[in-house]
Backbone and ligand atoms as CSV (ligand in chain L), in Angstrom:
chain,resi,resn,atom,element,x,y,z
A,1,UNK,N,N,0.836,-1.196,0.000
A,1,UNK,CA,C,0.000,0.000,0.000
A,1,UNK,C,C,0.866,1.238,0.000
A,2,UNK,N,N,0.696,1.682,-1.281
A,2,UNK,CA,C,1.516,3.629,-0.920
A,2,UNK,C,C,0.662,4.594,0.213
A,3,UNK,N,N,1.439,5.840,0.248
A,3,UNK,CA,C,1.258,6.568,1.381
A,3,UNK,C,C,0.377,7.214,0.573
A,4,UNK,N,N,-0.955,7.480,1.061
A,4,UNK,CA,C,-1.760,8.596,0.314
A,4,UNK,C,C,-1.696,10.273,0.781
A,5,UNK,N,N,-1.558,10.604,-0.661
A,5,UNK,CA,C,-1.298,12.329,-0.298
A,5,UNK,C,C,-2.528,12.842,-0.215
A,6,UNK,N,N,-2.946,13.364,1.250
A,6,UNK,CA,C,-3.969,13.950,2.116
A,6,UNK,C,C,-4.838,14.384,0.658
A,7,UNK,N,N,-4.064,15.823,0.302
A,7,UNK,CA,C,-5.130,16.347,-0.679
A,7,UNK,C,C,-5.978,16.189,-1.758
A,8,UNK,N,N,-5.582,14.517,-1.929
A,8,UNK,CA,C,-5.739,13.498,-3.111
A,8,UNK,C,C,-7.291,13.472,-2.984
A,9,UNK,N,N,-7.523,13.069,-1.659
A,9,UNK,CA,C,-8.454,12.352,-0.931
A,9,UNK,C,C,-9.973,14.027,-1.372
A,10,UNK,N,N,-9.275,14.838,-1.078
A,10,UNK,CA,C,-10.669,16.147,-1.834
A,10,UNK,C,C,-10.881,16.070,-3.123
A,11,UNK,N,N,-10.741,14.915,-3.857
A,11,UNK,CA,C,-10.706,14.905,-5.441
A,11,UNK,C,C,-11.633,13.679,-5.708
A,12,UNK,N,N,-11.688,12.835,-4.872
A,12,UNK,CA,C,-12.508,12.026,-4.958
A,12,UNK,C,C,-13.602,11.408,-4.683
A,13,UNK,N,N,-14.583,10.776,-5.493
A,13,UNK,CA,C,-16.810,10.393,-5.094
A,13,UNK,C,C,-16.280,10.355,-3.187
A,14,UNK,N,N,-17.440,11.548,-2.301
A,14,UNK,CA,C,-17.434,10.999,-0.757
A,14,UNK,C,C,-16.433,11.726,-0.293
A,15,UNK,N,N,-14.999,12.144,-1.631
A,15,UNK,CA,C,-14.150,11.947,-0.014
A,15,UNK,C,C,-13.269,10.891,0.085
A,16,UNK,N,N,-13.436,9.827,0.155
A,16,UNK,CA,C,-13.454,8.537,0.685
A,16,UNK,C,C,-12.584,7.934,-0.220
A,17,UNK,N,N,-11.179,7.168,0.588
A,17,UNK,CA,C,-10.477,6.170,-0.129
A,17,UNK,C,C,-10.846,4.651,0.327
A,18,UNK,N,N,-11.151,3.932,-0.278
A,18,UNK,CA,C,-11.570,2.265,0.461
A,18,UNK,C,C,-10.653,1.585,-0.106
A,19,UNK,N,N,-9.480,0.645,0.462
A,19,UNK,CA,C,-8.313,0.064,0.506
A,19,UNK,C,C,-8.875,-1.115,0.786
A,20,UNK,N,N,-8.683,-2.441,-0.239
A,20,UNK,CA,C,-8.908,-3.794,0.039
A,20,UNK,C,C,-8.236,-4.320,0.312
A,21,UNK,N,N,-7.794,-5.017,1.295
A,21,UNK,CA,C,-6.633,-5.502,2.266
A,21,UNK,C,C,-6.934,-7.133,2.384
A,22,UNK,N,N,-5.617,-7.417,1.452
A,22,UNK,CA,C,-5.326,-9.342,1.717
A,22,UNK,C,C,-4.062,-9.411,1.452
A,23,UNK,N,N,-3.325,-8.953,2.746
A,23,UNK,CA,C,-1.585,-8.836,2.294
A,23,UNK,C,C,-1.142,-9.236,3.581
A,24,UNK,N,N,0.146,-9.580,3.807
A,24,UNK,CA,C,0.843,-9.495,5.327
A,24,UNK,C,C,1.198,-8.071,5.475
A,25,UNK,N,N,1.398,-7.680,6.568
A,25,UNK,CA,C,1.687,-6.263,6.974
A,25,UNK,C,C,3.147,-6.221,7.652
A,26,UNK,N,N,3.879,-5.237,7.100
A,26,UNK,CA,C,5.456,-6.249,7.199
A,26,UNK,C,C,5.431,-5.505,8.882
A,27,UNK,N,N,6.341,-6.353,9.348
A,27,UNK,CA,C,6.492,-6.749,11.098
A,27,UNK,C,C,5.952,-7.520,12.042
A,28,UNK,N,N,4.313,-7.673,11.278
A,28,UNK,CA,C,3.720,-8.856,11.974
A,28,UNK,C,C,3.402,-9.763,11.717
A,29,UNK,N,N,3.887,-10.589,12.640
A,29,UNK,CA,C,4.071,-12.276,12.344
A,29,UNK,C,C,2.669,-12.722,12.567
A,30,UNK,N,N,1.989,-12.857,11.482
A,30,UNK,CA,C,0.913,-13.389,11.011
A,30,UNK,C,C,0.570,-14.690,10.112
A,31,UNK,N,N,-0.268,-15.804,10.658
A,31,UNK,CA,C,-0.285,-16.781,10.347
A,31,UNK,C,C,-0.859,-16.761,8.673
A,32,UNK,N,N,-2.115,-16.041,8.412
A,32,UNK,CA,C,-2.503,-15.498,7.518
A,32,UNK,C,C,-2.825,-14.272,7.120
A,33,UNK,N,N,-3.290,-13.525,5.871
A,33,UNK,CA,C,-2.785,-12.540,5.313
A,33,UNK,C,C,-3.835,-11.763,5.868
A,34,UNK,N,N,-3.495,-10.195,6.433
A,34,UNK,CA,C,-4.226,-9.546,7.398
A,34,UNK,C,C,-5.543,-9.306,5.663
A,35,UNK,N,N,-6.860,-9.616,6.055
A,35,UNK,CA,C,-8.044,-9.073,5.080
A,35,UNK,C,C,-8.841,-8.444,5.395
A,36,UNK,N,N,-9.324,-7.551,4.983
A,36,UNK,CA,C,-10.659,-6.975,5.054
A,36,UNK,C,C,-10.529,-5.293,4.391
A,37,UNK,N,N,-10.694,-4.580,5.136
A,37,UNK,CA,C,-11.110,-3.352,4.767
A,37,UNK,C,C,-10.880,-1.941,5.048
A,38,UNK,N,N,-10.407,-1.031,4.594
A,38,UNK,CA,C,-9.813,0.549,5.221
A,38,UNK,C,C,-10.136,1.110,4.323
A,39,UNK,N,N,-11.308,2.550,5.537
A,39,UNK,CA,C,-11.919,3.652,4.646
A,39,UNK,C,C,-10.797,4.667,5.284
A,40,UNK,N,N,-10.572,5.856,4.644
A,40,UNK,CA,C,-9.549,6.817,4.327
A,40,UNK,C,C,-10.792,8.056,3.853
A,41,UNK,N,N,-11.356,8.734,5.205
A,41,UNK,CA,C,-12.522,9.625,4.770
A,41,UNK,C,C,-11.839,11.201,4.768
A,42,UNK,N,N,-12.162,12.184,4.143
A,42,UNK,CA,C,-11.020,13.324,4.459
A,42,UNK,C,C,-12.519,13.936,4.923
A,43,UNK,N,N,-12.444,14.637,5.978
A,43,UNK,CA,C,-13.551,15.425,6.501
A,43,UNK,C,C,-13.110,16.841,7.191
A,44,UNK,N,N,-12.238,17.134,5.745
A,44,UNK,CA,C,-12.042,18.919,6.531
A,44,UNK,C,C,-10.879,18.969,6.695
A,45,UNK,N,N,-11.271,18.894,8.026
A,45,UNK,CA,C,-10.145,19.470,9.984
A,45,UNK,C,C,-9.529,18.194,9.630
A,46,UNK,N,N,-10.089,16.985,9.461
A,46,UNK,CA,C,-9.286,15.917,9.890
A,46,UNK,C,C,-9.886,14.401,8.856
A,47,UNK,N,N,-8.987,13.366,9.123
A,47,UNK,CA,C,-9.429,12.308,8.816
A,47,UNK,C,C,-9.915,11.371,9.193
A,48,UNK,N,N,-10.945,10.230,8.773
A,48,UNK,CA,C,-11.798,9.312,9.710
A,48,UNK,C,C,-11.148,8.432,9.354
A,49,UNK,N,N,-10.514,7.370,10.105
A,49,UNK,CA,C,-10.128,6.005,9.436
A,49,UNK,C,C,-10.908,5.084,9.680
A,50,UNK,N,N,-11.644,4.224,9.283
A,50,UNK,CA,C,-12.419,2.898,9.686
A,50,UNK,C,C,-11.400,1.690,9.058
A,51,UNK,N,N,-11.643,0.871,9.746
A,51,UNK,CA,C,-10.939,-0.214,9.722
A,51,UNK,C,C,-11.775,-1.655,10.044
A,52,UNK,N,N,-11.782,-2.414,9.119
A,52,UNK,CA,C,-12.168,-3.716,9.518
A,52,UNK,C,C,-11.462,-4.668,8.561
A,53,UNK,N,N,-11.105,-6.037,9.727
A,53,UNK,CA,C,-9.807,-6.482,9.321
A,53,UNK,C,C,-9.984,-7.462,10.109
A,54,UNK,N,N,-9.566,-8.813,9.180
A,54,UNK,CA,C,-9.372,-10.315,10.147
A,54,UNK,C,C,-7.846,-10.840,10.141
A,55,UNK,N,N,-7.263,-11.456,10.995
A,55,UNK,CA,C,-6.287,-12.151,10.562
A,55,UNK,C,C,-5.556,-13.475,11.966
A,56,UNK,N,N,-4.892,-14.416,11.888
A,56,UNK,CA,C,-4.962,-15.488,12.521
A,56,UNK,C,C,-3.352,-15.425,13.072
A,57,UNK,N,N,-3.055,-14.961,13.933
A,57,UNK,CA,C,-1.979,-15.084,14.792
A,57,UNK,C,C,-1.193,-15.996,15.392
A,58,UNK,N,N,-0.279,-16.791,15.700
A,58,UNK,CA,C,0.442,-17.672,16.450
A,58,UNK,C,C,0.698,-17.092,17.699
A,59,UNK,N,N,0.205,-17.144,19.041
A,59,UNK,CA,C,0.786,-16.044,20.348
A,59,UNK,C,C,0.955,-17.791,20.687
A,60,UNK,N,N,2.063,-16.923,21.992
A,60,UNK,CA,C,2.166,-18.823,22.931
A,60,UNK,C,C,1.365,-18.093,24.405
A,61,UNK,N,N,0.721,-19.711,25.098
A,61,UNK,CA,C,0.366,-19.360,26.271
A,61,UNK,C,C,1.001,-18.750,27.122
A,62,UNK,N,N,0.700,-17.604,27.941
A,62,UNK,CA,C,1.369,-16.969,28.960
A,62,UNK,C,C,1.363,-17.938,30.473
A,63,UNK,N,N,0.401,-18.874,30.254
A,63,UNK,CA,C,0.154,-20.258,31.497
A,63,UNK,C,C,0.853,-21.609,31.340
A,64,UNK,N,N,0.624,-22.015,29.925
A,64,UNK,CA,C,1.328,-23.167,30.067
A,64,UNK,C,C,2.119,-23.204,28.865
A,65,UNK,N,N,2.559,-22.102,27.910
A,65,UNK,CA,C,3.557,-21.735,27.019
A,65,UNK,C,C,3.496,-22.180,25.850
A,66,UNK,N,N,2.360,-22.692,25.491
A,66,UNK,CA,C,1.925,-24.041,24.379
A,66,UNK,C,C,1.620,-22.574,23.050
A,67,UNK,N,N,2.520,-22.950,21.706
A,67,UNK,CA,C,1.701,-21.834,20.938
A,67,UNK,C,C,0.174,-22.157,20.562
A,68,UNK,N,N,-0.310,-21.271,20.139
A,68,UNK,CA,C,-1.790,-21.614,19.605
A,68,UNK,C,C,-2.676,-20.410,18.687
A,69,UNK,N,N,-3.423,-20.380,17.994
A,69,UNK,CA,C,-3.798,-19.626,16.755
A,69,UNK,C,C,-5.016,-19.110,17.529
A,70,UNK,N,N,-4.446,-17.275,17.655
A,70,UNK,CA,C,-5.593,-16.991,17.668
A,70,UNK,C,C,-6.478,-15.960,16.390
A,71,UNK,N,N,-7.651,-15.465,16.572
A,71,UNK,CA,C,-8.033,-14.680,15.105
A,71,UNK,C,C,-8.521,-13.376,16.264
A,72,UNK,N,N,-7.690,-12.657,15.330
A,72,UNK,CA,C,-7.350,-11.136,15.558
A,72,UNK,C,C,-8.539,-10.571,14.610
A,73,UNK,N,N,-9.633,-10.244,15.385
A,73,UNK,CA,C,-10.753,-9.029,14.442
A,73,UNK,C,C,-10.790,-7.812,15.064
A,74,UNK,N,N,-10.974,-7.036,14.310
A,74,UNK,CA,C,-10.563,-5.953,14.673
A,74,UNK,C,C,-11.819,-4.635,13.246
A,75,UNK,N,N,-12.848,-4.213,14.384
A,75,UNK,CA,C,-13.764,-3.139,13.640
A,75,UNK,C,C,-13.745,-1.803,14.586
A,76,UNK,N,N,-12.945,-0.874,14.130
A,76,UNK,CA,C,-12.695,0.224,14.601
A,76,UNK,C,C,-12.633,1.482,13.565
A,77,UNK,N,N,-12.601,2.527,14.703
A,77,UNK,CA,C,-12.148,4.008,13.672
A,77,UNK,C,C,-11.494,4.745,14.315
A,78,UNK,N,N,-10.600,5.980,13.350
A,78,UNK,CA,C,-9.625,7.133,14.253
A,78,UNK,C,C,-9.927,8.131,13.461
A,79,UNK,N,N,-10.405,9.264,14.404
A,79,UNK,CA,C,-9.570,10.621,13.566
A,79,UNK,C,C,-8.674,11.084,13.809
A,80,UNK,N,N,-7.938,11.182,12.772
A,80,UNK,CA,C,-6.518,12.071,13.111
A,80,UNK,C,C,-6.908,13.211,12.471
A,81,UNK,N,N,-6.600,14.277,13.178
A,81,UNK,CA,C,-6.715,16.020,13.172
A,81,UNK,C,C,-5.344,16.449,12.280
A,82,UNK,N,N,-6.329,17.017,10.780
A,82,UNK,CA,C,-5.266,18.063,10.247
A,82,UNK,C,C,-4.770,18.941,10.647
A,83,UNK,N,N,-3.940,19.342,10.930
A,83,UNK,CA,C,-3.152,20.841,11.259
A,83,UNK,C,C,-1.839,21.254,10.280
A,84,UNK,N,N,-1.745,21.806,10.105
A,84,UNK,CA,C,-0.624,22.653,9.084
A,84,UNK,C,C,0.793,23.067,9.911
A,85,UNK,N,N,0.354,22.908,11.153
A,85,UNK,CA,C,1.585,22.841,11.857
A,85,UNK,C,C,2.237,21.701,12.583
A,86,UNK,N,N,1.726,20.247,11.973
A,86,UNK,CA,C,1.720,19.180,12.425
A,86,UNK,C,C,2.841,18.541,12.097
A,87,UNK,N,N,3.731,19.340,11.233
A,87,UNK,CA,C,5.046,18.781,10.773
A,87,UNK,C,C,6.514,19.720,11.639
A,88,UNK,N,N,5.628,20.374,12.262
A,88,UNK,CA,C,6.597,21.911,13.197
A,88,UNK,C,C,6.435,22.097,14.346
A,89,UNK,N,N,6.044,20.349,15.432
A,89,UNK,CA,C,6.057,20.728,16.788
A,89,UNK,C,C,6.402,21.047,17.461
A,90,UNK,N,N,7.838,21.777,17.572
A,90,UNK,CA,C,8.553,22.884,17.713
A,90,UNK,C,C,8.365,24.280,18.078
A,91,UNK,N,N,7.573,24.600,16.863
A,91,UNK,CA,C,6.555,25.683,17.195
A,91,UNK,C,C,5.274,26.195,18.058
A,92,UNK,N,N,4.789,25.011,18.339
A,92,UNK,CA,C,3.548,24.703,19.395
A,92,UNK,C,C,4.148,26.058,20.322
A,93,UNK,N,N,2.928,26.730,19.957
A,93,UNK,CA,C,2.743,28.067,21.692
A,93,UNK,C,C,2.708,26.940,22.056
A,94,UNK,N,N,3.100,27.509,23.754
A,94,UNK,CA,C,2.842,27.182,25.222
A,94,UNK,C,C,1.645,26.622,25.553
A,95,UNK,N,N,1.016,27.704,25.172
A,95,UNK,CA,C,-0.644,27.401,25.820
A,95,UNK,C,C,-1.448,26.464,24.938
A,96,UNK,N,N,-0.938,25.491,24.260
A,96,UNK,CA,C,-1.662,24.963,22.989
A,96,UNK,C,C,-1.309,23.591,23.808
A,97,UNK,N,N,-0.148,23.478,24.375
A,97,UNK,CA,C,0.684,22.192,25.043
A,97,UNK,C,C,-0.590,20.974,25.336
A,98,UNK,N,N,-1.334,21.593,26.478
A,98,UNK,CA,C,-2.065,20.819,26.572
A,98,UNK,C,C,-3.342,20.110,25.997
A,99,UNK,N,N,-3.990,21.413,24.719
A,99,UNK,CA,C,-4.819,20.479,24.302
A,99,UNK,C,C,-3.764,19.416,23.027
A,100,UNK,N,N,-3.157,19.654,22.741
A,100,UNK,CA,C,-1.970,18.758,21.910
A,100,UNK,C,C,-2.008,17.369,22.189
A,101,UNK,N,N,-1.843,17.374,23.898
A,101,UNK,CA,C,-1.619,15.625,24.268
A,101,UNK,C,C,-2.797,14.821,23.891
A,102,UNK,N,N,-4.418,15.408,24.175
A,102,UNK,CA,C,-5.257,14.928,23.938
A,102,UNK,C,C,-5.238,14.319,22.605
A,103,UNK,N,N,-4.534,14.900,21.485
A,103,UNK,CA,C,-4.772,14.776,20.179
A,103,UNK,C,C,-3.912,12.789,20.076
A,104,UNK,N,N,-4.706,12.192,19.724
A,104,UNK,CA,C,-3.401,11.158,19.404
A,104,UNK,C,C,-2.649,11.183,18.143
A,105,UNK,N,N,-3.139,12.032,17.196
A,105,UNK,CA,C,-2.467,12.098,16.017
A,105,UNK,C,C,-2.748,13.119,15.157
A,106,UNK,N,N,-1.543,13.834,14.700
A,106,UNK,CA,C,-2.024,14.899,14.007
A,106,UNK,C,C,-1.094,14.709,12.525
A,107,UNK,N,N,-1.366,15.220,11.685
A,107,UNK,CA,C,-1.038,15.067,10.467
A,107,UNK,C,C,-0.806,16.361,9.211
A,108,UNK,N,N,-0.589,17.033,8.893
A,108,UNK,CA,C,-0.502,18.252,8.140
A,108,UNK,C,C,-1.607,17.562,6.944
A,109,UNK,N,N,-2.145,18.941,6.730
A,109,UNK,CA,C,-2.961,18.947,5.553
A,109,UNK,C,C,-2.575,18.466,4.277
A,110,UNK,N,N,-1.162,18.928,3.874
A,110,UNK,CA,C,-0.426,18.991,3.028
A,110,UNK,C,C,0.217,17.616,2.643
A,111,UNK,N,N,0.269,16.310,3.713
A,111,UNK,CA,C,1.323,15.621,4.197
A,111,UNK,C,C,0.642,14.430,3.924
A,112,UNK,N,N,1.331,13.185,4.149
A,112,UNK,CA,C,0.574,11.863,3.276
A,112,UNK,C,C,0.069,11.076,4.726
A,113,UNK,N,N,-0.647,10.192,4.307
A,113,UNK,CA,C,-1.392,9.187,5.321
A,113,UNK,C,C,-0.538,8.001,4.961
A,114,UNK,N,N,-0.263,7.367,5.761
A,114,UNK,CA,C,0.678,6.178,5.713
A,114,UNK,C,C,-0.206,4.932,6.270
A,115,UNK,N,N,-1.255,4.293,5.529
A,115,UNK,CA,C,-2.298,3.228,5.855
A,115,UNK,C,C,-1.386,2.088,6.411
A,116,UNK,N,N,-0.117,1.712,5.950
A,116,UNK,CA,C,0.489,0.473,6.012
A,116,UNK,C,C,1.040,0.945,7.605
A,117,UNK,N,N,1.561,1.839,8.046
A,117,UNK,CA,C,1.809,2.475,9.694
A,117,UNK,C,C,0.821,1.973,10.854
A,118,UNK,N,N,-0.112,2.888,10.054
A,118,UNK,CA,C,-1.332,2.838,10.881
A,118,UNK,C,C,-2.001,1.032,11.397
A,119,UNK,N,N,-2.217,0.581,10.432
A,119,UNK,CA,C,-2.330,-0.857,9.748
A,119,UNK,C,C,-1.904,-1.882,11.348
A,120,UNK,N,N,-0.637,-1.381,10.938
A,120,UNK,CA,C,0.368,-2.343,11.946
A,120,UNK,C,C,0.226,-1.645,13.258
A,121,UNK,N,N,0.012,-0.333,13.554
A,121,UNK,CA,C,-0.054,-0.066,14.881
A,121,UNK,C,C,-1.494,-0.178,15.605
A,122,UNK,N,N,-3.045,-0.576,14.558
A,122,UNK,CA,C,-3.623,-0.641,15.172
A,122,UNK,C,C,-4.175,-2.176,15.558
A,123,UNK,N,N,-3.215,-3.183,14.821
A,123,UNK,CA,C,-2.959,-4.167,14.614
A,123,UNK,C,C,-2.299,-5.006,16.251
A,124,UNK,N,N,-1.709,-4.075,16.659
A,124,UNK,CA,C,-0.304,-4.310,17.592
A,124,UNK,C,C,-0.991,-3.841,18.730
A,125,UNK,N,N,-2.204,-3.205,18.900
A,125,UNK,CA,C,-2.548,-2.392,19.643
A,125,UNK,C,C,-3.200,-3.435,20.440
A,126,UNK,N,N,-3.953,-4.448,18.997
A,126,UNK,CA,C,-5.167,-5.465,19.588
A,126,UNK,C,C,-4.633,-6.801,19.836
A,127,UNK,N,N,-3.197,-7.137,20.012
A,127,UNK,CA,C,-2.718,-8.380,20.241
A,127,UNK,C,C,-3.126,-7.948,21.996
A,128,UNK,N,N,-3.760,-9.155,22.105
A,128,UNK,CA,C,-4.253,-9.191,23.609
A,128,UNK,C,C,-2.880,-9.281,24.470
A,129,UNK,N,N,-2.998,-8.503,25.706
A,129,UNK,CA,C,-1.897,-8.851,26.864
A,129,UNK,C,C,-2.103,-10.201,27.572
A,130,UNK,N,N,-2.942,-10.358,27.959
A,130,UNK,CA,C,-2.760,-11.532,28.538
A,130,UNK,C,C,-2.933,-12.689,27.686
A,131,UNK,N,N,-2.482,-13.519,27.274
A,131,UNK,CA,C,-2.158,-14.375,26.306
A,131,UNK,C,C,-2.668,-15.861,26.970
A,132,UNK,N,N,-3.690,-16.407,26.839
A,132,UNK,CA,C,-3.946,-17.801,27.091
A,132,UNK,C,C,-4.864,-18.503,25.901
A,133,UNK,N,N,-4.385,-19.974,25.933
A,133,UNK,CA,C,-4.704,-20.799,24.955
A,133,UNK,C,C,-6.186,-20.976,25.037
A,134,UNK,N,N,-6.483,-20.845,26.352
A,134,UNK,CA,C,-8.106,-21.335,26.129
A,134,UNK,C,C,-8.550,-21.188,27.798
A,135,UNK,N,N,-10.449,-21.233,27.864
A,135,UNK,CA,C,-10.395,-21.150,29.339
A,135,UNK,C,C,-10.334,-22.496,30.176
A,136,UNK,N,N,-9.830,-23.160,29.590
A,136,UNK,CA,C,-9.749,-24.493,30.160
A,136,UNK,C,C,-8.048,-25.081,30.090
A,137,UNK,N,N,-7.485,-24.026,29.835
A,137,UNK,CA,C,-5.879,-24.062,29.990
A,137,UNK,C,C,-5.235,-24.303,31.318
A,138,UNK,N,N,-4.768,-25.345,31.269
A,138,UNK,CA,C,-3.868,-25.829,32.542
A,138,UNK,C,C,-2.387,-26.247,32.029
A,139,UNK,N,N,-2.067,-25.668,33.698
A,139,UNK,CA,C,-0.987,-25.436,33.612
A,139,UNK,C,C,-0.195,-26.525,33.960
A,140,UNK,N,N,1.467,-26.612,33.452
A,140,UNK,CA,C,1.897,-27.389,33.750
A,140,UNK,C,C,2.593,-27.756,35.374
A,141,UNK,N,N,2.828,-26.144,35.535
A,141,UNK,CA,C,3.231,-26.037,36.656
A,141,UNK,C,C,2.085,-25.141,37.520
A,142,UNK,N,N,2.015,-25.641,38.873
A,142,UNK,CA,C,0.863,-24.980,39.493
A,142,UNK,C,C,1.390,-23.305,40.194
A,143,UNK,N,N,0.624,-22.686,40.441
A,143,UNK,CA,C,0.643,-21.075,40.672
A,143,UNK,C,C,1.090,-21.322,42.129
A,144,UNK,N,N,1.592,-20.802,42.543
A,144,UNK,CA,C,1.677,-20.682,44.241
A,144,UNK,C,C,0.503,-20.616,45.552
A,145,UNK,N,N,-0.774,-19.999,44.527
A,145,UNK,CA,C,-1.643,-20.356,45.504
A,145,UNK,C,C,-2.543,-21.376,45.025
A,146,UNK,N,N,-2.266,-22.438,44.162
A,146,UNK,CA,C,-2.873,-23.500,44.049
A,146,UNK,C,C,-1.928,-24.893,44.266
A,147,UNK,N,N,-0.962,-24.752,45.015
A,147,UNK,CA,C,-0.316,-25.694,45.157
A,147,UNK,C,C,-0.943,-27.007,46.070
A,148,UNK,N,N,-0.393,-28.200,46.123
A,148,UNK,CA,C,-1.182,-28.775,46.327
A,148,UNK,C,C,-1.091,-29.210,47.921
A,149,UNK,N,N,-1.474,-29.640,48.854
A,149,UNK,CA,C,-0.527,-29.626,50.262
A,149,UNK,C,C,0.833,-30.387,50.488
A,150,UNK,N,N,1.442,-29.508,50.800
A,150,UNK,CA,C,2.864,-30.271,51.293
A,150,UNK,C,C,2.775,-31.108,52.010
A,151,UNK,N,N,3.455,-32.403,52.129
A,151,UNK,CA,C,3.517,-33.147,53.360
A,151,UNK,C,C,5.127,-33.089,54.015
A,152,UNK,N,N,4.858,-32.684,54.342
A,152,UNK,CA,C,6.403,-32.870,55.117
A,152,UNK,C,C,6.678,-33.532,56.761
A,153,UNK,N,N,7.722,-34.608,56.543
A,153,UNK,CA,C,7.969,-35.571,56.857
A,153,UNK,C,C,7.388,-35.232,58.789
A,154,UNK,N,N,8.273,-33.993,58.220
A,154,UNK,CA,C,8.584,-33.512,60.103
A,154,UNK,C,C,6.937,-32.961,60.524
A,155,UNK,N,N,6.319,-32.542,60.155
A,155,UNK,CA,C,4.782,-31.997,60.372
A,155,UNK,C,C,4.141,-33.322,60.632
A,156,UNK,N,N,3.769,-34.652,59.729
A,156,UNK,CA,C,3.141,-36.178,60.180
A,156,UNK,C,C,4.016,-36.392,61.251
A,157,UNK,N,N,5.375,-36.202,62.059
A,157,UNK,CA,C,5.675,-37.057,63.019
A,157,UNK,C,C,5.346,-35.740,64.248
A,158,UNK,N,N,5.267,-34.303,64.185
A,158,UNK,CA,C,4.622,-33.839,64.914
A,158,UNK,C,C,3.149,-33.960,65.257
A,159,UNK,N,N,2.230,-34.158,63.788
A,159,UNK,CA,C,0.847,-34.628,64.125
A,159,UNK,C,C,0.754,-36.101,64.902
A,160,UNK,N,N,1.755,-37.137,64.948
A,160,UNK,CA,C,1.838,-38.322,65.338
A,160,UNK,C,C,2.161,-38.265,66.698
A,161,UNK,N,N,3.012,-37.397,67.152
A,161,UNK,CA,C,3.675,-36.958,68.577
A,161,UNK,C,C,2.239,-36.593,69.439
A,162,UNK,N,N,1.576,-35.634,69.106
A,162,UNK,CA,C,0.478,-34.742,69.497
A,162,UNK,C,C,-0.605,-35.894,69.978
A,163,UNK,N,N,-0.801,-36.831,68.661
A,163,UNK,CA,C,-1.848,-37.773,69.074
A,163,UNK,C,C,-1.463,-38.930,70.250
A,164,UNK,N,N,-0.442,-38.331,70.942
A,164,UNK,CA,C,0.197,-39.350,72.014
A,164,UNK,C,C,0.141,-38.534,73.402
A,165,UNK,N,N,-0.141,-37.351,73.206
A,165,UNK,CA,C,0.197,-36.284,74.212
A,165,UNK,C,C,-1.001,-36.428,75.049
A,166,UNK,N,N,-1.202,-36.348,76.335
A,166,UNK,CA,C,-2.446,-36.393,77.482
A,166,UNK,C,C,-3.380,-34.959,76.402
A,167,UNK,N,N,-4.643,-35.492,76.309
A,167,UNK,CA,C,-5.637,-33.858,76.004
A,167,UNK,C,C,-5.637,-33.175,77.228
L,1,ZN,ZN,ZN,-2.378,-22.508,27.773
């Protein structure tokens, strides 16, 4: 996928670029080829991205370490806010600082959209943290608070001592 130049996007039916997606997305290790769909809406001030997109992952269990395939769907949207000074954050007055952070992404009017970026970061965003094979995943080794009771040698010959002792 090339980088689309923002102003492209005011030239065309809507507005609207729609990107058909059945490719790997280079960095992520994907079992199969990320598919589905990216709208590229220009609305002014800013851009709408919609995104819908399947694809089948290899993660390993974070419990019992076993790899296993999961399917990554993913139906979302972003706007990223045009600004003309989005290539010169440098310049940012003072007093602008803070509504800035709110922004998660800003982009110059002038300046290209990079779908294949975006792609992979919103991609990376939705690999789940906690990573398990299934809810019926057991482990090989038990957790510390499911261990099972210790017996230890010296505790049965104290319980054995006790049962000898006058009540
Ligand atoms: Zn597991």
């Amino acid at each position: 996928m090339q980088a689309i130049y923002i102003p492209h996007l005011l030239q065309i039916p809507n507005r609207t670029q729609t990107l058909l997606l059945d490719d790997f997305v280079s960095g992520l290790d994907t079992l199969t080829p990320v598919r589905g769909k990216m709208l590229i809406r220009h609305g002014g001030t800013f851009l709408e991205i919609g995104l819908r997109v399947e694809t089948i992952m290899t993660l390993s269990c974070d419990r019992c370490l076993q790899q296993y395939n999961h399917r990554l769907t993913l139906d979302t949207s972003e706007i990223i806010w045009l600004d003309k000074n989005a290539d010169l954050p440098q310049n940012f007055p003072q007093e602008r600082e803070i509504a800035w952070e709110d922004l998660s992404e800003t982009l110059s009017p002038e300046g290209h959209f990079d779908p294949n970026s975006w792609l992979y970061e919103q991609l990376s965003l939705a690999i789940p943290l906690r990573q398990l094979c299934g809810k019926d995943c057991q482990a090989p080794r038990t957790k510390p608070d499911e261990k099972p009771p210790i017996i230890d040698s010296r505790w049965s010959s104290l319980e054995s001592l006790k049962g000898q002792l006058p009540q």
